[in-house]
C-alpha positions in Angstrom: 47.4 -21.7 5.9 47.0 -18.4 7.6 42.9 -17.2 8.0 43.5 -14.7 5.7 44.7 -16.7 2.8 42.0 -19.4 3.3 39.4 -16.6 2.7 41.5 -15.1 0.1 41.1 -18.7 -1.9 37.5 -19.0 -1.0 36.7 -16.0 -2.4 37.9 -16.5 -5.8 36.6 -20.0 -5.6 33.6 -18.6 -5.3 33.5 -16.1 -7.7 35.5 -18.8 -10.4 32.0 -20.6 -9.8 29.7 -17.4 -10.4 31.3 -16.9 -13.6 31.0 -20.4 -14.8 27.2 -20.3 -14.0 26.2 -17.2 -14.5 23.1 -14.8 -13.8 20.0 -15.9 -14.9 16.8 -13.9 -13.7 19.3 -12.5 -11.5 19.6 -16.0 -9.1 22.9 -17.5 -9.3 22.7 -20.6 -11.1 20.6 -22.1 -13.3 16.9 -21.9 -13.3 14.0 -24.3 -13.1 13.2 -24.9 -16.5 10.2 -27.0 -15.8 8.5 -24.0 -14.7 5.5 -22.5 -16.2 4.5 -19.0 -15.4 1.0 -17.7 -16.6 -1.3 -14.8 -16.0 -4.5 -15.7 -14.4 -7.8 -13.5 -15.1 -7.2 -9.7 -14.4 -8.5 -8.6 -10.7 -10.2 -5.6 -9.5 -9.4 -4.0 -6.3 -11.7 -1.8 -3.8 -10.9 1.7 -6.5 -11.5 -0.5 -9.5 -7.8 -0.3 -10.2 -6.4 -3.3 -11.9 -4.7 -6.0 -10.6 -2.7 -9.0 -11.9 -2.3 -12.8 -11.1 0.0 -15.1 -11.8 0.2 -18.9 -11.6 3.4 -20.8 -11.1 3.6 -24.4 -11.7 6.7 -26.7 -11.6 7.6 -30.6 -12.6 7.6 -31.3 -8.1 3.8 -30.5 -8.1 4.3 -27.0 -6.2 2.0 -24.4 -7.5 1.9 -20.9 -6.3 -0.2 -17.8 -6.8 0.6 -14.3 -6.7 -1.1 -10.9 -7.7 0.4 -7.6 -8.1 -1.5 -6.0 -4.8 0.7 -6.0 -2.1 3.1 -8.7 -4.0 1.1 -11.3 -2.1 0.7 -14.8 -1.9 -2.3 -15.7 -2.4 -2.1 -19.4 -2.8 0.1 -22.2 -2.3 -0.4 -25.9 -3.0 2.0 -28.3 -1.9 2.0 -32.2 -2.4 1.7 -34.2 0.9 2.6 -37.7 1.9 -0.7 -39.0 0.5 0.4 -37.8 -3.1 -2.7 -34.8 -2.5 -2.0 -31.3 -3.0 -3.4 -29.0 -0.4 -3.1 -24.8 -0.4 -1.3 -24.3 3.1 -1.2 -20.6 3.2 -4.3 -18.7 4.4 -5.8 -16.3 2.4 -9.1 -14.3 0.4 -10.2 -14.8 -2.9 -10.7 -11.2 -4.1 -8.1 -8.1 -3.4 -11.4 -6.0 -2.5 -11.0 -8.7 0.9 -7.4 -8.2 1.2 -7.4 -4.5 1.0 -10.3 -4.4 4.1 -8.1 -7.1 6.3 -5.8 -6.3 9.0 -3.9 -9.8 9.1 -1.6 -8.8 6.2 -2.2 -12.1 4.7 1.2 -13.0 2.6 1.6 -10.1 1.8 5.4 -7.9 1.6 5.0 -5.4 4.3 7.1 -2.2 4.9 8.7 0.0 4.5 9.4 -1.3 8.1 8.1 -4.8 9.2 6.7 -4.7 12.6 6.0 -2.2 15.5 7.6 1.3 15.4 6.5 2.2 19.1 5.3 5.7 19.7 5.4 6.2 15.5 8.4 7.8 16.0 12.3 7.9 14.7 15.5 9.5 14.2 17.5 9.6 10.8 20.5 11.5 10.7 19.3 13.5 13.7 15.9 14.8 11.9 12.8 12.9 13.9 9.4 11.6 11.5 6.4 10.9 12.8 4.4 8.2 11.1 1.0 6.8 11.6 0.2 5.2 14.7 -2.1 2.7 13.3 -1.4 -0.3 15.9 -4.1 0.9 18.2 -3.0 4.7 18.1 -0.1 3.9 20.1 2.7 1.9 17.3 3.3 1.9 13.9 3.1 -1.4 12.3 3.8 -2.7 9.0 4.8 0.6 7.4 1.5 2.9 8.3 -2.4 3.0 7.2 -1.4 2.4 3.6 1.7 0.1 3.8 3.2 -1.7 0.7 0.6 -4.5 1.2 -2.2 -2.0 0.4 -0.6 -0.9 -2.7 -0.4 -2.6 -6.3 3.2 -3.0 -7.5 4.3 -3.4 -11.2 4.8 -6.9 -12.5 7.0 -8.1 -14.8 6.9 -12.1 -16.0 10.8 -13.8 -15.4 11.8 -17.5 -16.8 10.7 -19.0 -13.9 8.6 -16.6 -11.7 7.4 -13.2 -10.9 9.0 -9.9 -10.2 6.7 -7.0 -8.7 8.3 -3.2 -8.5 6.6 -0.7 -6.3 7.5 3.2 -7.0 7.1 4.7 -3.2 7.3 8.7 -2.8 8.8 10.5 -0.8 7.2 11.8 2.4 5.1 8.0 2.0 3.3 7.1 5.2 5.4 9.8 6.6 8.9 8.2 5.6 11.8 10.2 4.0 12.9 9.0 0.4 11.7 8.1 -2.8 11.9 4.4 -2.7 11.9 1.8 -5.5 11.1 -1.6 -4.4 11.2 -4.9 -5.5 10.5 -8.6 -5.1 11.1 -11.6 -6.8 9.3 -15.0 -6.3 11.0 -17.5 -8.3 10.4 -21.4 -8.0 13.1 -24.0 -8.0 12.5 -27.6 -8.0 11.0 -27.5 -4.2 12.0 -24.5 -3.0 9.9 -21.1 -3.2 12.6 -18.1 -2.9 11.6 -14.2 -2.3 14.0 -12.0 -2.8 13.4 -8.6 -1.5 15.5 -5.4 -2.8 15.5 -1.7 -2.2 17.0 1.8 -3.9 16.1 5.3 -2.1 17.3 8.6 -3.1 17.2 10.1 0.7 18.1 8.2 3.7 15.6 6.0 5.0 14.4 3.4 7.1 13.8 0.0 5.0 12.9 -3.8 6.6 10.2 -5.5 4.4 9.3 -8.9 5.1 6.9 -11.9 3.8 3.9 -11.9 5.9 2.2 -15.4 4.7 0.8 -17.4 7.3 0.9 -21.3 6.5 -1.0 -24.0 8.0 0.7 -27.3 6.1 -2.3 -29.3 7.0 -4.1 -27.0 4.1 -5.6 -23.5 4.9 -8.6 -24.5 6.2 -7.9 -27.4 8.5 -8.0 -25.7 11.7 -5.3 -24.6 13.7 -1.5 -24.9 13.9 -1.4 -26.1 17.3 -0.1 -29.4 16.6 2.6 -28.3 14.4 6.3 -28.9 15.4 8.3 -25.6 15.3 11.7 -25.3 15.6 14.0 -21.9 15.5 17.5 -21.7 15.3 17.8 -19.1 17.8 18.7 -19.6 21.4 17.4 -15.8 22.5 14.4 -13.1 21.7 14.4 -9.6 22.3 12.3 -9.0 25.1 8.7 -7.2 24.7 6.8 -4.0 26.6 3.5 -2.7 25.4 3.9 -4.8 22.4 7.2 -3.2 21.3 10.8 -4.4 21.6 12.7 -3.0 24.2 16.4 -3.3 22.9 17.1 -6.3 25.5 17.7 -10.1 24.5 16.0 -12.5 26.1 17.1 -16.4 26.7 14.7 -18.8 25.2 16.3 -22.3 27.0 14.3 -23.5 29.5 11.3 -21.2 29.2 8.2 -21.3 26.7 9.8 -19.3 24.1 12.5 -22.7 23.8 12.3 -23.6 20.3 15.5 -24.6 19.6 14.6 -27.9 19.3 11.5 -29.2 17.4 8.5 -28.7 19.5 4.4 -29.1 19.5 2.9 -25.3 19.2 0.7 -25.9 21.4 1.9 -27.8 24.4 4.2 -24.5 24.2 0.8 -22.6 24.6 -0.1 -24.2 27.8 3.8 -23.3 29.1 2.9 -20.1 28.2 -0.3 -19.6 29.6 0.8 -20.9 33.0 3.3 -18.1 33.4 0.3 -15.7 33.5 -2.1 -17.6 35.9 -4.1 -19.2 33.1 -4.7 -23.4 33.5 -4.5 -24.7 30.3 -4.7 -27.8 28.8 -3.5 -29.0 25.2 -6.4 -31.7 23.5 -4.0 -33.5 20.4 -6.7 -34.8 18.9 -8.8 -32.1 18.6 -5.8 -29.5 18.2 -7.3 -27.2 20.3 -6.5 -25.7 24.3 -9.1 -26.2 26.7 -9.2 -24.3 29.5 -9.2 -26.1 32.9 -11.5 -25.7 35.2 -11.4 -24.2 38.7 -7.5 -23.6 38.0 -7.4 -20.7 36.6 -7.5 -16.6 37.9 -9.8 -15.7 34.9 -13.3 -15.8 33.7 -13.5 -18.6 31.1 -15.4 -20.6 28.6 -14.4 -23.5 26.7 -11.0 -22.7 24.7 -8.4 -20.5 25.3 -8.1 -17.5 22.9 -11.2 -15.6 21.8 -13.1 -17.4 24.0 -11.1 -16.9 27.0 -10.7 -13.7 26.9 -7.2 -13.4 26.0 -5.1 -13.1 23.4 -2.8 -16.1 23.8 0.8 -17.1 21.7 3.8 -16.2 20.2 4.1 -12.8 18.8 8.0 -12.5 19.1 11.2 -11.7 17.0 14.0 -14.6 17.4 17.6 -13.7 17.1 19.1 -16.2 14.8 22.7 -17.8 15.0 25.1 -16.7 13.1 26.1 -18.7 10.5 29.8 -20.2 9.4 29.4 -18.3 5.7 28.2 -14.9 7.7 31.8 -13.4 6.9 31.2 -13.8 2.9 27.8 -12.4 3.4 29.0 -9.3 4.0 30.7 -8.9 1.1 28.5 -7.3 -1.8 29.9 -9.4 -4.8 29.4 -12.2 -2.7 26.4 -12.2 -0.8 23.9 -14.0 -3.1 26.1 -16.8 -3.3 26.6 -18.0 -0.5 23.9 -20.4 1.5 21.5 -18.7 3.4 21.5 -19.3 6.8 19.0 -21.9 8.5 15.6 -20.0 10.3 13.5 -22.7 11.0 11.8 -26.2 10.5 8.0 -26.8 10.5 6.5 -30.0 10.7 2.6 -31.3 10.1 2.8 -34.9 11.2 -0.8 -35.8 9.7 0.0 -34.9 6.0 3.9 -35.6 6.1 4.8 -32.0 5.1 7.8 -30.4 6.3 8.7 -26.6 5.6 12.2 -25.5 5.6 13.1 -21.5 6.2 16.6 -20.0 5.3 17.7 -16.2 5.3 20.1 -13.6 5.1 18.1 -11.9 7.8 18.8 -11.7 11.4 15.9 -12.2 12.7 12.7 -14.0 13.1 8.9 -13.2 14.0 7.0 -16.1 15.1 3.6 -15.4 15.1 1.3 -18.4 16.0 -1.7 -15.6 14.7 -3.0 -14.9 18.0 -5.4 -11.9 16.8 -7.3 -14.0 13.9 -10.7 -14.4 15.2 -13.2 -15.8 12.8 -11.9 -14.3 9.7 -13.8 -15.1 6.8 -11.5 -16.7 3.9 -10.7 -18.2 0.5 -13.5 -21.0 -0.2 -15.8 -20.0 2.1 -13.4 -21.1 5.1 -13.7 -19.8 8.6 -10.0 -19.0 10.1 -10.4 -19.0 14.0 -7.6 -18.3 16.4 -4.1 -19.7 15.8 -5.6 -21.0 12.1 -2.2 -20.3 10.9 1.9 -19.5 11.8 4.0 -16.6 10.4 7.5 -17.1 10.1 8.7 -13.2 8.8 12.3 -13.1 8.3 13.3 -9.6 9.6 16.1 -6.6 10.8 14.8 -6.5 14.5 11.5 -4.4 15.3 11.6 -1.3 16.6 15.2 -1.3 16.4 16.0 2.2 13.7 19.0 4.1 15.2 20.0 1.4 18.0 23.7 1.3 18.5 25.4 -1.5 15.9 28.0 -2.1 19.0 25.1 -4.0 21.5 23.9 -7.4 20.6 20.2 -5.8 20.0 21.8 -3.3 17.3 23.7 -5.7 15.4 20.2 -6.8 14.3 19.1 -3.0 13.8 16.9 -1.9 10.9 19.4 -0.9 8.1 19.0 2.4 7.0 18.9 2.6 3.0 20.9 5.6 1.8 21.3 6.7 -2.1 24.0 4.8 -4.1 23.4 1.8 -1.8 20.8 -1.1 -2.0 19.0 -3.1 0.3 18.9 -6.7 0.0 16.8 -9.6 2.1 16.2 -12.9 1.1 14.0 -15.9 2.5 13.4 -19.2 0.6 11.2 -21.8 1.8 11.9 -25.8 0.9 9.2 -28.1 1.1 9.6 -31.7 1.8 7.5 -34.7 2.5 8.3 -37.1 5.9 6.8 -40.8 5.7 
C-alpha cells in the first residue's frame, strides 16, 4: 500500500471514530462524569473588580482550583504514594497578591509567551513597539498588563472551566482585536488546557501555562531533587536573555535532559561551566557552594546567596512526533495524541507528572529569580522552590523564516478567518 493510500484510510478511520464519539465540551470523546465543578466564594482584585473561583474535583482524588484573573491555577492537589493529597503548584491566596507578583504564577500569559528582545516586531512589513518591561530592555509575557493581569469571562462546562478574554486592539501595543480562550477540563488523571485564539487583524499570538509545580507539595522546598526529563535533543541558544535563532545540542552538556535526570546535580554541571564550584547536598536538596574553588564571592548556597542567578531558563525543541502529519490537518488535529514534552519525577512522595503538546517547544524554568516570595499558607518560596514546564512557539521567534530549523518553531501569526490552537495536558501518576 502506497504512503498515500495508508494516510488516505487513516484519515477516514479517524474521522469514522470522531463521529461515533462525538464532541462533548468540545474534547473528543467522552467526558469525566465523575467530575464536580463548583464556584468557590467570589474574589476581589487590587480595583475591587470581581473575580471568580472555581473548584474541580474528580472520583482519582485530583482537585484543582482556578479563578477568572489571569485564567490561573491557583491550586492543585494531587494524591501521592502515601494515599495524602498535597497542592504541588506554587501560588498566593488572594488575586490582590497575584496582581503585585512578577513570577506569573500559573497563570496563561500572552499574547506572546516569553522574551520579545528589544520590544520590537514586524507584521506584514509594519514594525510595533511594545513595552519593554523585562528590565527595559525585552518584552516578556505580553507587556506591563499581560493576559495574566487581566480577569477573563468564565463559563462553567460538564467537567471544567472555560475563561474568554476580549483583548483590544492596539493592547500592550499589539495589532488586533483578539478573543481568547481557555479550557481546563479534568479527565480521570489527566488535567488538559486547551488554549484558542480569533483576531480580526494580523497578529502575533503564543500563550502558554505558566504554573510552576513542586510535586513534593508547594511548600516543601525546592525542586532540586526532582528527576526531569525532555524529549528534546537540542535548545535554541541564548544572548542577553533572548533567543538568537540558533539551535543548540543538549547531549553531553548540562542542558542533556533527554534522559531522566536529578535538577540539581544538573545545577552543579552548570555552574562549573561559569567558574562556580558547586556542590549538590541530596538530603538537604540544596547546592552548597564549595569552598576555596570557586572565582566568586560566596556564602553558603548557590543562588541568592551566591550572588548569582543559577538554572535553567531555556526553550527545548521537541521531537517530532509519528502523528505530526495528521496534526496539521484542521479537522484532525484534536484527535490525534499529543506529542510527549516531558516526565517529572518526586521520588519522596511517588508522584510522577506527565507533559504532552501540540506545541513545539518547551521552557524549562527551574525558577531561578524566586527569591523569598511570600505564598499561599503563609509559605516562604526561596530559589528554585518550583519548575515551569511552558509549552510554547519558540521565543522571540515572530517573522523568522519557516524554512530554518529555528522557524519551523516560529510564533504563528493569527490572521482573521483563522484560529489559533495550543494544547498541553498534564497526567499524574503515582511510582511505588
Amino acid at each position: 500500500m502506497s504512503p498515500l493510500s495508508f494516510r488516505s484510510l487513516a484519515i477516514g478511520a479517524v474521522l469514522v471514530l470522531a463521529a461515533a464519539v462525538g464532541v462533548v465540551d468540545g474534547i473528543i470523546g467522552i467526558p469525566d462524569l465523575s467530575v464536580r465543578v463548583e464556584r468557590g466564594p467570589m474574589a476581589k482584585a487590587i480595583d475591587d473588580r470581581d473575580v471568580e473561583t472555581f473548584v474541580l474535583k474528580n472520583k482519582k482524588g485530583i482537585q484543582l482550583s482556578v479563578c477568572s484573573l489571569g485564567a490561573t491555577i491557583t491550586h492543585l492537589n494531587v494524591p501521592g504514594r502515601s494515599g495524602k493529597r498535597d497542592d504541588i503548584v506554587l501560588g498566593h491566596d488572594t488575586p490582590a497578591k497575584y496582581q503585585a507578583d512578577t513570577n506569573y504564577f500559573g497563570a496563561i500569559v500572552g499574547r506572546v509567551a516569553n522574551r520579545i528582545a528589544g520590544g520590537k516586531f514586524e507584521v506584514d512589513g509594519k514594525e510595533y513597539t511594545i513595552a519593554k518591561n523585562d528590565g527595559g530592555v525585552h518584552s516578556l509575557h505580553g507587556g506591563k498588563i499581560g493576559f495574566d493581569k487581566q480577569i477573563w469571562e468564565s463559563k462553567i462546562l460538564r467537567s471544567g472551566v472555560e475563561f474568554t478574554l476580549r483583548s483590544a486592539d492596539g493592547d500592550e501595543g499589539y495589532p488586533g482585536a483578539v478573543v481568547a480562550a481557555v479550557r481546563y477540563i479534568l479527565k480521570d488523571d489527566s488535567l488538559s488546557v486547551e488554549m484558542t485564539a480569533r483576531s480580526d487583524k494580523a497578529t502575533p499570538i503564543n500563550l502558554a501555562q505558566h504554573s510552576y509545580f513542586n510535586l513534593a507539595g508547594h511548600d516543601s522546598g525546592t525542586v532540586l531533587g526532582h528527576e526531569v526529563e525532555l524529549s528534546a535533543d537540542a535548545y535554541t541558544e541564548l544572548k542577553n536573555s533572548v533567543c538568537t535563532g540558533t539551535l543548540l545540542p543538549s547531549a553531553s552538556t548540562p542542558f542533556d535532559f533527554s534522559t531522566s535526570a536529578v535538577v540539581g546535580k544538573k545545577m552543579v554541571e552548570l555552574a562549573a561551566e561559569v567558574g562556580i564550584a558547586l556542590s549538590y547536598d541530596e538530603e538537604e536538596q540544596v547546592l552548597r557552594v564549595e569552598p576555596n574553588k570557586t572565582k566568586m564571592t560566596a556564602t553558603d548556597e548557590g543562588g541568592p546567596a551566591s550572588g548569582t542567578i543559577l538554572g535553567f531558563d531555556h526553550n527545548y525543541v521537541l521531537r517530532e512526533s509519528s502523528s505530526s502529519w495528521l496534526a496539521k490537518i484542521p479537522l484532525l488535529r484534536r484527535l490525534v495524541a499529543l506529542k510527549k514534552v516531558a516526565a517529572v519525577r518526586e521520588k519522596k512522595s511517588g508522584r510522577v507528572m506527565e507533559v504532552a503538546s501540540d506545541a513545539p517547544g518547551v521552557q524549562f524554568y527551574s525558577g531561578n529569580f524566586i527569591n523569598a516570595c511570600k505564598g499561599k499558607g503563609g509559605s516562604v518560596y526561596q530559589q528554585h522552590g518550583g519548575l515551569c514546564l511552558e509549552t510554547q512557539h519558540f521565543p522571540n521567534s515572530i517573522g523568522a523564516d519557516p524554512a530554518t530549523p529555528f522557524g519551523k518553531g516560529a510564533c504563528p501569526i493569527l490572521r482573521p478567518g483563522s484560529a489559533y490552537r495550543h494544547t498541553v495536558r498534564y497526567t499524574f501518576k503515582v511510582e511505588g
